[in-house]
KEPA-37778 format. One record per residue: x, y, z of N, C-alpha, C in turn. Coordinates in steps of 0.02 Angstrom, whole numbers, plus 50000, padded with zeros to 5 digits. Layout:
<rokes>
XYZXYZXYZ/...
</rokes>
This chain:
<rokes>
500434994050000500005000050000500445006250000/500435010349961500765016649939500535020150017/501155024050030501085030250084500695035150059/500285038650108500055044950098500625049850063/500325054649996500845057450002500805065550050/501515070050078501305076650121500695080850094/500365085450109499875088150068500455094650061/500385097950012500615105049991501195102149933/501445096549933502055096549901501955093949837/501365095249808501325095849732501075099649708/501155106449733500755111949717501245114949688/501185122449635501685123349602502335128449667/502865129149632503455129149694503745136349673/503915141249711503965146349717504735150449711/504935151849651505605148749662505985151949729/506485147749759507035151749823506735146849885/505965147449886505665144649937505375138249941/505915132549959505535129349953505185123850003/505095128050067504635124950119504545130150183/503715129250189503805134450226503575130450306/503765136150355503935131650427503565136850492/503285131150523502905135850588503595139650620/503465142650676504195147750717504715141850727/505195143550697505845140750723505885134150684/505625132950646505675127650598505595121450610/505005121150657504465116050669503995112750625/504335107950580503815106350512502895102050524/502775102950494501845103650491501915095050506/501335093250533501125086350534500755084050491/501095079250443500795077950361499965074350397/499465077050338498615075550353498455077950422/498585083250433498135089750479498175095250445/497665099950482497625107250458497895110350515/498705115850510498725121450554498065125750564/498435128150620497985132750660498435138250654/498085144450632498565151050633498875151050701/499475152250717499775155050793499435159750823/499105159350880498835167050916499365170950932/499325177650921499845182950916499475186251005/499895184551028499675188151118500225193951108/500485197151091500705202051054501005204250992/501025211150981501335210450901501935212450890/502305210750831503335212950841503235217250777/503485221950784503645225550741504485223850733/504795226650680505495226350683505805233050637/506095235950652506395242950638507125241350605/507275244350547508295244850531508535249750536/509065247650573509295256750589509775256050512/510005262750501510195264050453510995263750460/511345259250417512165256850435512665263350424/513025263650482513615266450461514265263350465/514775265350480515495264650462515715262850552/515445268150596515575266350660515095259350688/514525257050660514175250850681514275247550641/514595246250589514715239850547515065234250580/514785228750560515285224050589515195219650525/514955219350493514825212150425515375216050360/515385212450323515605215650272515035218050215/514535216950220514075216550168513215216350221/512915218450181512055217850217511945210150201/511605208150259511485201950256510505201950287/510415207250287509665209050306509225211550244/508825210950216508425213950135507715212650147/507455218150128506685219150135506575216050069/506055211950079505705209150005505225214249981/505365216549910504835219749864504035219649889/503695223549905503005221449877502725218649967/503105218650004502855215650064503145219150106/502655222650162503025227350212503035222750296/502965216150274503005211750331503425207350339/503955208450290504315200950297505175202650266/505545199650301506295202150272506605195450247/507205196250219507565189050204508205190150248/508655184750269509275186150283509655180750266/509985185450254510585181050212511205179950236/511665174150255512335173350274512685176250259/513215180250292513945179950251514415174450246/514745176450196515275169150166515355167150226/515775169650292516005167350349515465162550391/514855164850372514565160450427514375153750437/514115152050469514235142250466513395140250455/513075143950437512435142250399512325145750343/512095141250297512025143350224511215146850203/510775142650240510365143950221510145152150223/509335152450161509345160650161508515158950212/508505163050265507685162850301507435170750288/506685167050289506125172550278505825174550372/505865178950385505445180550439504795186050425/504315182050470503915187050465503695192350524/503705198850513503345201150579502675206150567/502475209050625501765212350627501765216150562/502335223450575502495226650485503445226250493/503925228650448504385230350459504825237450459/504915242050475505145248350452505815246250438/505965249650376506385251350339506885254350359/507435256550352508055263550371507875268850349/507225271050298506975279250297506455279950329/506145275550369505435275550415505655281750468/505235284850486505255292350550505185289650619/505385290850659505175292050712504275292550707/503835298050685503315298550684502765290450664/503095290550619502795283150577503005278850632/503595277250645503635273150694503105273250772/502865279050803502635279850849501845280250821/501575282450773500935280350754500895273150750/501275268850741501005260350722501245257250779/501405258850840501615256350885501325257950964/501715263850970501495267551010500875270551042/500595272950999499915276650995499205273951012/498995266650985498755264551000498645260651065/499205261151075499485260151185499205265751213/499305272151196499075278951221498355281151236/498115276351175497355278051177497145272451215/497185268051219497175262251259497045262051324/497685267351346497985267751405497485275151437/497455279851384496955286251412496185281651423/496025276851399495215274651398495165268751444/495785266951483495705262651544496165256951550/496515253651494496815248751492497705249551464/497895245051513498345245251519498865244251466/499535247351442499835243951387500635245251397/501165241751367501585241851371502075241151281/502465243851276502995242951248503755242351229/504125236951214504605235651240505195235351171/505645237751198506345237051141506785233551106/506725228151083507225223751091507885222651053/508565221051040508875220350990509645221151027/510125219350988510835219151006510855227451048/511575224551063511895233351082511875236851018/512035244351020511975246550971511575248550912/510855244650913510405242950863509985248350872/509995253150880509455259950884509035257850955/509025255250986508535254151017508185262651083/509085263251114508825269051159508485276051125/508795274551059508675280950999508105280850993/507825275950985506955275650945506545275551029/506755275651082506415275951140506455282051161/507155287851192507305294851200507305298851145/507535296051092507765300551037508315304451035/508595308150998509215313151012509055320951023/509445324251011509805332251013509225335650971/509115329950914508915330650841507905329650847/507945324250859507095322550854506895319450936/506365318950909506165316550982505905308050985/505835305751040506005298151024505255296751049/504885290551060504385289151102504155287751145/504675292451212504295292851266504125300451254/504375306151232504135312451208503725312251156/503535310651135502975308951083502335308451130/502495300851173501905297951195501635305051257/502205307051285502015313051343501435316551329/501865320751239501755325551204500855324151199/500765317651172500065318351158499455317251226/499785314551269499415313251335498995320151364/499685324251374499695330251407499295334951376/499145335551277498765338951263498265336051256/497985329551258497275325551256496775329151343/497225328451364497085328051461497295336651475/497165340651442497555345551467496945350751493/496445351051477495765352851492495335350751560/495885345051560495285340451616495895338751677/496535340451687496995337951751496675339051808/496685335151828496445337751921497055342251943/496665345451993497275349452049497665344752109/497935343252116498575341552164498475340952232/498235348252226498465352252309497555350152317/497135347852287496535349852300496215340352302/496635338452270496535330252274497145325552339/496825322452355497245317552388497245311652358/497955314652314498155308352272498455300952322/498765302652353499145298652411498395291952425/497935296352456497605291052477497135285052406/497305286652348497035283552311497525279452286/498335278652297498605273352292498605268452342/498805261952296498745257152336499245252052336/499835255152299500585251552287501045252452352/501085256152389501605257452444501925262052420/501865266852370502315272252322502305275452396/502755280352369502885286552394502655292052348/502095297352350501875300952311502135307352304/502225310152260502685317552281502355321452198/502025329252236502065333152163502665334652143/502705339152071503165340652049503705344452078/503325351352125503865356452164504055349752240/503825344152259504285343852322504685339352288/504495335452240505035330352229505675335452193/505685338452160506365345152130506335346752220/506065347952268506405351852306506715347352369/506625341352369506965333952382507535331952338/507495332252283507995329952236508655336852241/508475342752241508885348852256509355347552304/509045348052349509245346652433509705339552427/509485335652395509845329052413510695331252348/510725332852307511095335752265511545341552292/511215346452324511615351552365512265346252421/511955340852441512315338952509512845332952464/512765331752421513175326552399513595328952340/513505336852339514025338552268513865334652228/513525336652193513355331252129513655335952074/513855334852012513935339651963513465340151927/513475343451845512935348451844512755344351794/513195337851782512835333651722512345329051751/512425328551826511755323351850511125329851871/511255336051861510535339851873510015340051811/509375338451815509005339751757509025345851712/508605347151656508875349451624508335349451606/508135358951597507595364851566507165359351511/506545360351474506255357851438506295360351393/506445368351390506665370151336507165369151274/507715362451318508225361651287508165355251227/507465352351253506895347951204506955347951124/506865346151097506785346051024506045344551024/505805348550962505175350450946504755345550890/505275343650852505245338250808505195331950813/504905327250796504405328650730503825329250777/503415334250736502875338450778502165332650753/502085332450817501385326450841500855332150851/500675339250830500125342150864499545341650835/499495337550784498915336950738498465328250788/499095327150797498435319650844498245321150909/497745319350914497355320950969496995314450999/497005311251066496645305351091495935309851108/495515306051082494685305151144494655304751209/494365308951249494475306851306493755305151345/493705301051398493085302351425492655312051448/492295314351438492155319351428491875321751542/491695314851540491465316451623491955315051682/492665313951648493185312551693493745317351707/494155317951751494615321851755495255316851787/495965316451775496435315551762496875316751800/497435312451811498005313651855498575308851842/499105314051812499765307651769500285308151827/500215301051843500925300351885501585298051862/502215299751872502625296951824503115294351878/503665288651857503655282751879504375280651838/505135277251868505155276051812505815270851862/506165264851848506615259151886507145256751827/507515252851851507715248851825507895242551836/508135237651818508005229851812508845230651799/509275228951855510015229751857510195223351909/510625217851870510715210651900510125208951918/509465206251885509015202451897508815205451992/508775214751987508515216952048508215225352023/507775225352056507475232252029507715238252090/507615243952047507985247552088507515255952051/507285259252108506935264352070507575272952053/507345273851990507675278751972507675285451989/507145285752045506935292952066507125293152136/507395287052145507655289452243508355294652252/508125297252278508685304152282509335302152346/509215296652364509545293252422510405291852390/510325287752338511095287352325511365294152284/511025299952285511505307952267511675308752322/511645306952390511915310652442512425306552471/512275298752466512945294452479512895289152422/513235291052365513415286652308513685280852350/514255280852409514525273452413514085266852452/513265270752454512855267452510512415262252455/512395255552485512035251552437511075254152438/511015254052352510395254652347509785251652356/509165252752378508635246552419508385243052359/508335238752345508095235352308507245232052328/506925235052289506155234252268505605227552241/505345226652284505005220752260504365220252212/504285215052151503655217152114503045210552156/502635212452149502035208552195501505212252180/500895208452181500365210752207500245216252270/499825222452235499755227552313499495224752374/499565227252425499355225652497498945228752509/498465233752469497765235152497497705232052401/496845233252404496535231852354496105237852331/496185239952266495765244552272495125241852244/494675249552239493815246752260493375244352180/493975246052130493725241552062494045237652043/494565235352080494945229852050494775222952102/494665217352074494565210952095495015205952112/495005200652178495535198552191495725195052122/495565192652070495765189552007495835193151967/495775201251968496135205051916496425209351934/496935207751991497315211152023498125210852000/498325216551966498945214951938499545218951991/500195214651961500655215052002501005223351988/501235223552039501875232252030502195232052063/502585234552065503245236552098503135242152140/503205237652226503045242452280503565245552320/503435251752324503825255552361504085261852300/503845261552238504095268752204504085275352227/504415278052190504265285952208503955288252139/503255290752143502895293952115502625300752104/502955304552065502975309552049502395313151985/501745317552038501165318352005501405325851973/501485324151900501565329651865500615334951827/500925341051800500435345151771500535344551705/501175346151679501045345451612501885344151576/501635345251513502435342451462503255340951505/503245346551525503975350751523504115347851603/503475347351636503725345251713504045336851690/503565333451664503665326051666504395323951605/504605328851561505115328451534505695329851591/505615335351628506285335151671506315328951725/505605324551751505705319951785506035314651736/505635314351683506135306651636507015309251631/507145314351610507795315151598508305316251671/507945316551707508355316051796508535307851791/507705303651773508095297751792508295293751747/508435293751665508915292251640509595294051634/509715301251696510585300551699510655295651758/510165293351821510355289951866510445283351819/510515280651764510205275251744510965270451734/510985267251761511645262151738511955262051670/512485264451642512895265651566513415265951588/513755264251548514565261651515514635261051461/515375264551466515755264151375515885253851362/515935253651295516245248051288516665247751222/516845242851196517105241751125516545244251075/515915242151074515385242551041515005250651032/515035254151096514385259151121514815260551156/514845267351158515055274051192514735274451259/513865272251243513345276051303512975269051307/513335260651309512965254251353512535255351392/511805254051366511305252651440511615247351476/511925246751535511995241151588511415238351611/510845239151606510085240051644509335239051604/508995235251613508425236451549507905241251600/507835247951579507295252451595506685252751599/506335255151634505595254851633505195262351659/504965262251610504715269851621503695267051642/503335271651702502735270751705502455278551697/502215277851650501555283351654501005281151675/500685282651716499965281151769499635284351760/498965283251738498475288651726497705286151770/497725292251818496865290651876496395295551844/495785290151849495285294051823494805297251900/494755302251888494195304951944493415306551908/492955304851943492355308351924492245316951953/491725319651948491795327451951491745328152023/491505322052066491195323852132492075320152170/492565318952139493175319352151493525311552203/492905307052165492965299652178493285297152116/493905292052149494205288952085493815282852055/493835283651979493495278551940493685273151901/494515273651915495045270051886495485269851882/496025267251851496785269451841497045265151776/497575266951761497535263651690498415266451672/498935261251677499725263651645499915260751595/500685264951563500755265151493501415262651524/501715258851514502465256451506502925256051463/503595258651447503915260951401504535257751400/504755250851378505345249351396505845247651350/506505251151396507015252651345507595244951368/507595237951351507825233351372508745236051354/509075230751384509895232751384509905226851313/510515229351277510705225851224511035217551217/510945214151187511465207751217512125209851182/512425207451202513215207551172513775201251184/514175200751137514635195751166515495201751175/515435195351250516165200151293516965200551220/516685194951201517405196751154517465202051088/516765205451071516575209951031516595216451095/516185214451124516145221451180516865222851202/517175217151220517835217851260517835219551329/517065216151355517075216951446517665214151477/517505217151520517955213751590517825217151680/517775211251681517695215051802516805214951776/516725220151811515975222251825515695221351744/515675224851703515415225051648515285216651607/515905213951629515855207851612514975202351644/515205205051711514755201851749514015205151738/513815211051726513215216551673513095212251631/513445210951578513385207251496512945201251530/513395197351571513075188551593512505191651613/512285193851658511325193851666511055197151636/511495202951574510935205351538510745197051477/511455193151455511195190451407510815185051447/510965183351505510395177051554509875177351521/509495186051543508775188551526508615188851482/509045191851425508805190151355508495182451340/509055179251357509015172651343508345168851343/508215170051438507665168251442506925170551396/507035180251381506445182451336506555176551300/506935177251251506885174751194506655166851208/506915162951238506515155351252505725155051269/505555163051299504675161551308504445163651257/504765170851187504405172451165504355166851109/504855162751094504775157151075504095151451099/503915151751129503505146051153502895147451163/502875158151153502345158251155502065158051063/502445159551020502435160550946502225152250929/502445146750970502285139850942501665137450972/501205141250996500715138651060500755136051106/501225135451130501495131951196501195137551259/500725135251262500605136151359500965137951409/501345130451423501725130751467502585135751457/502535140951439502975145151426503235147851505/503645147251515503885149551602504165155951597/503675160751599503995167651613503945168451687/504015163651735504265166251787504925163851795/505205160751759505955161451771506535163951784/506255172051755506765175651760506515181651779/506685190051817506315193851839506135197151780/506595197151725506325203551669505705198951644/505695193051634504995190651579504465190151635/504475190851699504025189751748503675197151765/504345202951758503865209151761503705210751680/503905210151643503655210651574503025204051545/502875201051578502295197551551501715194751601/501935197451682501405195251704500665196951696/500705203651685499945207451685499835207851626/500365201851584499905202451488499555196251487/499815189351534499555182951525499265180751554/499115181751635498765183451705498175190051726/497595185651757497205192651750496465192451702/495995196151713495605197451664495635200251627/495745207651657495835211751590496765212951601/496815209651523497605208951509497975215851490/498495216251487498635223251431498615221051384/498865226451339499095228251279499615228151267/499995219151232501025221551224501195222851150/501635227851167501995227551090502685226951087/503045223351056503515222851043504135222850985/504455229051002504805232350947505505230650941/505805226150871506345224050885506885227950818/507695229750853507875233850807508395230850783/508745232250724509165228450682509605232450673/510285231450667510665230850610510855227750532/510635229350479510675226250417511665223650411/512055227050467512535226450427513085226750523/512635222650553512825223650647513305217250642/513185213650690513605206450717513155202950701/513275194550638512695193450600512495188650668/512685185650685512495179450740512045181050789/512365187150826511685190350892511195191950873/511185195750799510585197050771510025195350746/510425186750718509965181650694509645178050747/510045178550816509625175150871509165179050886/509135185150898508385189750919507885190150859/508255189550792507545188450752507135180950757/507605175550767507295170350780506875169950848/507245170350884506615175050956505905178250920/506135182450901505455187050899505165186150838/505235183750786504775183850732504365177650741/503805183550710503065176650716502945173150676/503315170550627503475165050564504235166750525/504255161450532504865160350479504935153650426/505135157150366505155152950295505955150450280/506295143950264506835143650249506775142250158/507305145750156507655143450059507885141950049/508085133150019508575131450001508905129349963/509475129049939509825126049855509815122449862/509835120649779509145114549751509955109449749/510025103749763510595098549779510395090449752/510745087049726510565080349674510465077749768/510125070549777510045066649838510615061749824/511035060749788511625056049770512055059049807/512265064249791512735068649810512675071649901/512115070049928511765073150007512045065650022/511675061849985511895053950024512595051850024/512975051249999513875052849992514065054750047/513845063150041514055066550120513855064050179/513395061750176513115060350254513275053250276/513575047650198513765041650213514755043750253/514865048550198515705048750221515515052550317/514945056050325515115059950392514775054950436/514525048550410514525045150463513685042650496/513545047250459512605048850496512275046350429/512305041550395512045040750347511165034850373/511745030550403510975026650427510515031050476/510585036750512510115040350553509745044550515/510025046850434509725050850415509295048250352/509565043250345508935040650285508875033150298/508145030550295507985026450288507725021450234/507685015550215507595012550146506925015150135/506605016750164505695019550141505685027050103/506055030250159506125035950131506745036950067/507135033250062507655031150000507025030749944/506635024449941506385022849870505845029349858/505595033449927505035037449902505265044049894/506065045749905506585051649860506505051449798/506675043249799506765044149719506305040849667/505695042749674505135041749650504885047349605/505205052149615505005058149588505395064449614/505545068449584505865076849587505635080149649/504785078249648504385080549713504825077949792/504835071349782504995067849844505855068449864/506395071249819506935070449805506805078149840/506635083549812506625090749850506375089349918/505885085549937505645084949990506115082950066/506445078550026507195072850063507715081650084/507835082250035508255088750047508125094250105/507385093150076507145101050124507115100050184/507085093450203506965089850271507605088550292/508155086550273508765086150296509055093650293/509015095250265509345101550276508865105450329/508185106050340508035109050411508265105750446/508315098850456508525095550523509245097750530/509775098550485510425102150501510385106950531/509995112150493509835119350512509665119250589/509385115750601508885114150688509595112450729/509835109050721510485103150739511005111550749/511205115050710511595120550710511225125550752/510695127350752510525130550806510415128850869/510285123950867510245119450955510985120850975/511435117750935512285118750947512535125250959/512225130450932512365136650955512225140051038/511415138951034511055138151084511465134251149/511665128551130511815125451189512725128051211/512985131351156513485134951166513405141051213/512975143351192512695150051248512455149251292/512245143951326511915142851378512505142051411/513015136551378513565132851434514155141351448/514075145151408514205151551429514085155451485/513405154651482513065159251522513165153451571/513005147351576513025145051668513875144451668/514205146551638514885147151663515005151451688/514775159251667514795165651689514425166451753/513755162551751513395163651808513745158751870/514075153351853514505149551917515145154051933/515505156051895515995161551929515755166951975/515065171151929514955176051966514675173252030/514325167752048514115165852115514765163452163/515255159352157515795159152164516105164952201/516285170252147516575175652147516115178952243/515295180552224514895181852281515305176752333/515255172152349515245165952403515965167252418/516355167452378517055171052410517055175252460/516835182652416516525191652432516055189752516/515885184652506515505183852570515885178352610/516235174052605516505171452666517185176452687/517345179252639517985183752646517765189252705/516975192052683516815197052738516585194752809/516335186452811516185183752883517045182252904/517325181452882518085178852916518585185652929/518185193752891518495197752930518165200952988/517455199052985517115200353023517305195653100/517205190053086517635186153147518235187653159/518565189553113519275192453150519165196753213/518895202353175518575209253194518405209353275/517985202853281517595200953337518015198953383/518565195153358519115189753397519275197253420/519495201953396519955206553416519815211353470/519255213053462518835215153516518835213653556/518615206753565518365203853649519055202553653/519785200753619520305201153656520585207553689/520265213153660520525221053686519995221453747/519505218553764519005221353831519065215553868/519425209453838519725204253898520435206053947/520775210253874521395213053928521235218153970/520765221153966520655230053995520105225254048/519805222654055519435218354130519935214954173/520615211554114521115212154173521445214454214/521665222254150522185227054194521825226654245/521285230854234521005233154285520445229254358/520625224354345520725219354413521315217554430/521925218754394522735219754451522545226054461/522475232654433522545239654478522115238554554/521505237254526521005234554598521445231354641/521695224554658521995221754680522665225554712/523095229254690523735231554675523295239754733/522915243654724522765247254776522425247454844/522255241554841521705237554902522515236654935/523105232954918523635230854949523985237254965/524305242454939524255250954972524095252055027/523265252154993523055253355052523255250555124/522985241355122523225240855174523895242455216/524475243655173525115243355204525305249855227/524865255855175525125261655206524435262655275/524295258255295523725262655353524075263855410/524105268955429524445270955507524165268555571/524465266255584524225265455679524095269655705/523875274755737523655280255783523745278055857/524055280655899524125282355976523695287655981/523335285956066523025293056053523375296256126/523745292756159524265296356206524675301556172/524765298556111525375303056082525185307156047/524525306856012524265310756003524105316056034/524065315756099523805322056160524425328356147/524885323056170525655325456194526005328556143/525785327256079525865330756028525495336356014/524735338156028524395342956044524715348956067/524855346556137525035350156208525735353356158/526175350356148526925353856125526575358056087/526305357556025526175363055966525895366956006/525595366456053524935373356092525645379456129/526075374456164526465378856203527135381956151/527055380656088527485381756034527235387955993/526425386256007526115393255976526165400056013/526095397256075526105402356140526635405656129/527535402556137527945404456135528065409956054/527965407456024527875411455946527385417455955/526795419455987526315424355991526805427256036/527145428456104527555432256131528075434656097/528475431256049528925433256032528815438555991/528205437155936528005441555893527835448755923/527255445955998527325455156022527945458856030/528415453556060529045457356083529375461456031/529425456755980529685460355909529125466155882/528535468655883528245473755882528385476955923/528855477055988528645483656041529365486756017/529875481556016530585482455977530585488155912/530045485655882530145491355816529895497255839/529325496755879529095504755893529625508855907/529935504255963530275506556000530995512455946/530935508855893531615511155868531405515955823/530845516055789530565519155764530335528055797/530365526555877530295532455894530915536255946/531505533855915532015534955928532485539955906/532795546555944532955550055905533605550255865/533855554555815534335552355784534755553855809/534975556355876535865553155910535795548555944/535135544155946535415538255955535655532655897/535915533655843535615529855802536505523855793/536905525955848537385520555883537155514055893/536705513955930536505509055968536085503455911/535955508955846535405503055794535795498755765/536325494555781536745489355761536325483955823/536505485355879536315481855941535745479255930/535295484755907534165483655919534105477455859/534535479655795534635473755735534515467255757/535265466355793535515460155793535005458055865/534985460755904534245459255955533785455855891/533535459755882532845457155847532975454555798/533635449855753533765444655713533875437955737/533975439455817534135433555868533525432755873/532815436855906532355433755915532015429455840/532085434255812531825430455745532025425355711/532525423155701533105415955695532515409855783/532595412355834532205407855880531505407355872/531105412355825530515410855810530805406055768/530935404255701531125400455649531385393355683/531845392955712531885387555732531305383055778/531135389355796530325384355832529915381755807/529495387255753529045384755703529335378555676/
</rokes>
C-alpha cells in the first residue's frame, strides 16, 4: 500500500522557497490542518540605518522583500556556518527611511489611547547593543523619540481636564506602597539631596526648553472620557542584576558609596475598590511617584532619571545601557464629585542590548552586566519562543525581566496591551542578530539550494550519519519523483539547520552557566571573605576588653594592697602630747611676735643721736627672729 503522500508538496513551487515552517522551523504534521499562531502580542521590527562606526559584517545580510512590508530575508555571510537564506515574518517592518513619527503612530499610539480609555499597555525594545534601540525610545539632540511623543500627546489630550494636586488627595488613592510626591517637592527633595552630595551639573536635570520640537505630533489628538478628570503620575526603575531599583530615589545623590534598596514586584497590599482579587495585577512596591501638570514638568522627571540610569562605554557603544529600563506613566481617572473611577498605565521599555564580551571587550563588572543582561535576554527569547509555537506552558517566571514584562499580559482578566519592537542592524554582528530575530519573529520561511540526493547521500555516508538520516522507505520514496527528492533535501537540511542552532544555543547557555558559576563563586568568596573579617574583627575586640577587665582587676587588687600597708596606727597618748607641744609652741611664737612689735616701735621712735645703738636693736631682733624660725 503506497504512503500517503505530504499535502502542499505538489502544488506549484515558488522559486528560492522551498518549504515553509511554523516559528523556528517546526515542520507541519503531514494530514492535519494548522491553526494560525495566536499573536498575544505584536513585533514590529525597525533597521537602523548602517554606518561605518556600527558595521561589523562586510556586506548587508538583512533585505526587505519587494511588495511586502512584513517580511525580510537574511542572508549569510561567506563566513558564517549556515548557508541557508530565512524568511521572517513580523507584525509590519520599518525600513532605514521610516520616521520616528511613523514609527510611533504604528506602535505606540494605540497604547496611548488604550491607556487614556482605561487599559493598560506596554511597549518594549528589543535588539543587540547598538541597534537603535535607546534612539527610537529617548531620541536625540535632533528628534524626539517615544517617550516624548507619547508625553507630548497625553498632556495635550488631558490638558483641559487635570485635576489639581493640592486639591486632590492623590496619596490616599494609591494602593502600591509608592511614595507620592508633586512636581515642586520632589525638585525640592531631589535639590536638597544634590546640594549635600556635590553632585555635578551633568546629574542635574535639564530645562525643557532644551527639548527638540520635532517631529511635531500636534495634529493627533486622543478622545477622552468627557465626564472624567485626570492625574499623570510618572514613575520610572530599573531591572540591574536580575534586581529592581527605582530611578527617582534621591538617596544614593547624597551617599553614592551606600548600597541601593532594592524593590520588590508583587501584588499590592491594599486592594483597590474596582479591582478584583483575580484581576489584580502586580507592581512594583515602594516607588517614588511623581504627580506631574504638564509636558515640560514630566520631561525634566524622565531626563533626571535616565542620567541615574546604569551606562558604560564599551568596544561597541560609547553610552551601554547596563540595565533594561522601565518607564510608568499612570493615569487616575476621577469623576467630578472627586471619587476615583480608575487607573490605567503606559509602560515604556528601553531593554539593555545583548552582546558578546569578546566583541564588547568586557571585563570586572561589565563583564558580569553582559552575563545577566544576556541570562535575561536569553530567557525572553526562550518564552517568546514558546509563546509564537502555542505552547502554554511558557515559564515567564523564570527570570525577573519576563516575569515583570509578562505578568499582567498573560495573568488577570483584563490583560494589557504588548507590543514589541525589535531593532536591527542590516550590517551589525550577523549571529546576535539572527538570534533575536529568531526570538521574535512570528513566522519564519527557509530557502534552500536545490542539491542532486546522490550527492547529500555521499556526504552524510562519508560523515558518518548516513543510517540516522535516511531510511530504505524514505530512499525509494526520494527517488520516485523530483517532488519527493526536494522533499528529502528540504527535510535534511532543516534538520541540520535545527541541529546548528540547538549547537549554538547550547553553546550559549554553557556560557552563560559558566559566567553565572563564577559570578556566584566570585559572591560566596566576597562573602565568606567578609564573615572571616568580620570574625577576625570580633576575635579582636573581645581580646582588647578581655585585657582591659584584666588590667584593671590587678590595679584593683594592687591598691586594696596600698592601702592596706600604708594605714597608720594612731596612739592617742601621743597624740595628746603632741597637741600640748604645738599649743605651748604657739604660745611661745605669739610672745615673741609682740616682743618684736614693741622692739620696732621702740626704734622707730628713737631720736637720731641715738642711732649708735641701731646695730645692737638689729642684731636683738635677728636673734629673736632666727628663735622664732627655729621653733616653728
Amino acid at each position: 500500500m503506497d504512503r500517503p503522500k505530504t499535502p502542499g508538496l505538489n502544488r506549484p513551487k515558488t522559486p528560492g522557497f522551498e518549504r515553509s515552517h511554523t516559528p523556528y522551523g517546526r515542520p507541519k504534521t503531514p494530514g492535519t490542518v494548522e491553526t494560525p499562531p495566536v499573536q498575544y502580542f505584536q513585533v514590529y521590527l525597525r533597521l537602523r540605518p548602517s554606518s561605518q562606526q556600527s558595521s561589523v559584517s562586510d556586506s548587508r545580510f538583512i533585505s526587505a522583500i519587494p511588495g511586502q512590508s512584513t517580511s525580510i530575508c537574511v542572508t549569510p555571510p561567506d563566513r558564517a556556518r549556515t548557508r541557508t537564506i530565512d524568511k521572517y515574518t513580523f507584525t509590519k517592518v520599518f525600513d532605514e527611511s521610516a520616521k520616528q513619527l511613523e514609527v510611533f503612530q504604528e506602535t505606540v499610539l494605540p497604547l496611548v489611547q488604550d491607556a487614556i480609555n482605561g487599559r493598560d499597555g506596554m511597549m518594549a525594545t528589543l535588539g543587540v547593543t547598538g541597534s537603535g534601540k535607546t534612539h527610537t525610545i529617548l531620541g536625540n539632540k535632533e528628534q524626539r523619540g517615544m517617550v516624548q511623543l507619547a508625553l507630548d500627546i497625553i498632556f495635550r489630550s488631558l490638558d483641559s481636564k487635570m485635576v489639581d494636586y493640592s486639591r486632590m488627595d492623590i496619596v490616599a488613592f494609591d494602593h502600591t506602597d509608592a511614595v507620592v510626591l508633586d512636581w515642586e517637592q520632589f525638585f525640592g527633595r531631589l535639590n536638597s539631596a544634590l546640594e549635600q552630595g556635590n553632585v555635578s551639573a551633568s546629574k542635574r536635570p535639564t530645562m525643557a526648553s532644551s527639548t527638540p520640537a520635532v517631529p511635531d505630533a500636534s495634529d493627533i489628538v486622543v478622545e477622552t472620557d468627557p465626564r472624567s478628570g485626570y492625574a499623570i503620575l510618572i514613575s520610572m526603575y530599573e531591572l540591574y542584576n536580575d534586581r529592581i531599583f527605582d530611578l527617582l530615589d534621591e538617596t544614593p545623590l547624597v551617599n553614592p558609596l551606600a548600597r541601593r534598596k532594592a524593590l520588590l514586584f508583587k501584588k499590592p497590599s491594599a486592594q483597590s475598590q474596582w479591582d478584583s482579587a483575580r484581576d489584580q495585577k502586580k507592581v512594583v512596591s515602594g516607588l517614588r511617584k511623581v504627580c506631574v501638570s504638564s509636558y515640560s514638568e514630566a520631561l525634566q522627571v524622565v531626563e533626571h532619571a535616565q542620567t541615574c540610569r546604569k551606562v558604560s562605554a564599551t568596544n561597541l557603544n560609547l553610552a551601554s545601557s547596563r540595565s533594561h529600563a522601565f518607564l510608568q506613566i499612570e493615569m487616575k481617572r476621577f469623576s467630578s464629585r472627586g471619587v476615583e473611577r480608575g487607573s490605567s498605565s503606559l509602560h515604556i521599555v528601553d531593554l539593555a542590548g545583548s552582546e558578546r564580551s569578546r566583541n564588547a571587550q568586557t571585563a570586572g563588572s561589565q563583564l558580569a552586566e553582559a552575563g545577566s543582561i544576556n541570562r535575561s535576554l536569553m530567557t525572553l527569547g526562550q518564552c517568546l519562543a514558546s509563546l509564537h509555537q502555542q505552547n502554554s506552558a511558557a515559564n515567564w517566571r523564570s527570570s525577573k525581566l519576563t516575569e515583570v514584562l509578562f505578568s499582567n499580559t498573560f495573568s488577570g482578566v483584563s490583560k494589557q496591551n504588548a507590543v514589541m519592537l525589535v531593532t536591527a542592524d542590516p550590517m551589525g554582528e550577523f549571529n546576535s542578530t539572527l538570534q533575536i530575530l529568531r526570538y521574535s519573529a512570528l513566522a519564519k520561511e527557509v530557502t534552500m539550494p536545490i542539491h542532486s540526493a546522490s550527492s547529500l547521500r555521499s556526504a552524510s555516508v562519508m560523515s558518518g550519519g548516513g543510517a540516522d538520516l535516511f531510511s530504505d522507505a524514505e530512499t525509494d520514496s526520494s527517488t520516485s519523483g523530483g517532488d519527493g527528492k526536494d522533499a528529502l533535501i528540504v527535510r535534511l537540511r532543516t534538520q541540520l539547520e535545527e541541529t546548528e542552532s540547538r549547537w549554538r544555543d547550547a553553546e550559549d547557555r554553557c556560557l552563560m552557566i559558566e559566567q553565572s558559576v563564577r559570578e556566584e563563586m566570585a559572591e560566596e568568596m566576597d562573602r565568606r571573605m567578609e564573615e572571616v573579617r568580620r570574625e577576625a574583627l570580633d576575635t579582636r575586640v573581645k581580646e582588647a576588653e578581655w585585657r582591659d577587665e584584666f588590667v584593671d582587676e590587678k590595679l584593683e587588687i594592687l591598691r586594696k594592697g596600698m592601702e592596706e600597708e600604708l594605714k597608720v596606727y594612731e596612739d592617742p597618748e601621743e597624740a595628746r602630747d603632741a597637741a600640748r607641744r604645738i599649743s605651748v609652741l604657739e604660745t611661745e611664737n605669739e610672745a615673741l611676735r609682740r616682743e618684736i612689735a614693741t622692739l620696732k616701735r621702740e626704734r622707730q621712735n628713737r631720736s637720731p643721736t641715738k642711732m649708735g645703738n641701731r646695730f645692737s636693736t638689729e642684731l636683738k631682733i635677728g636673734r629673736i627672729l632666727g628663735g622664732i624660725e627655729n621653733t616653728s
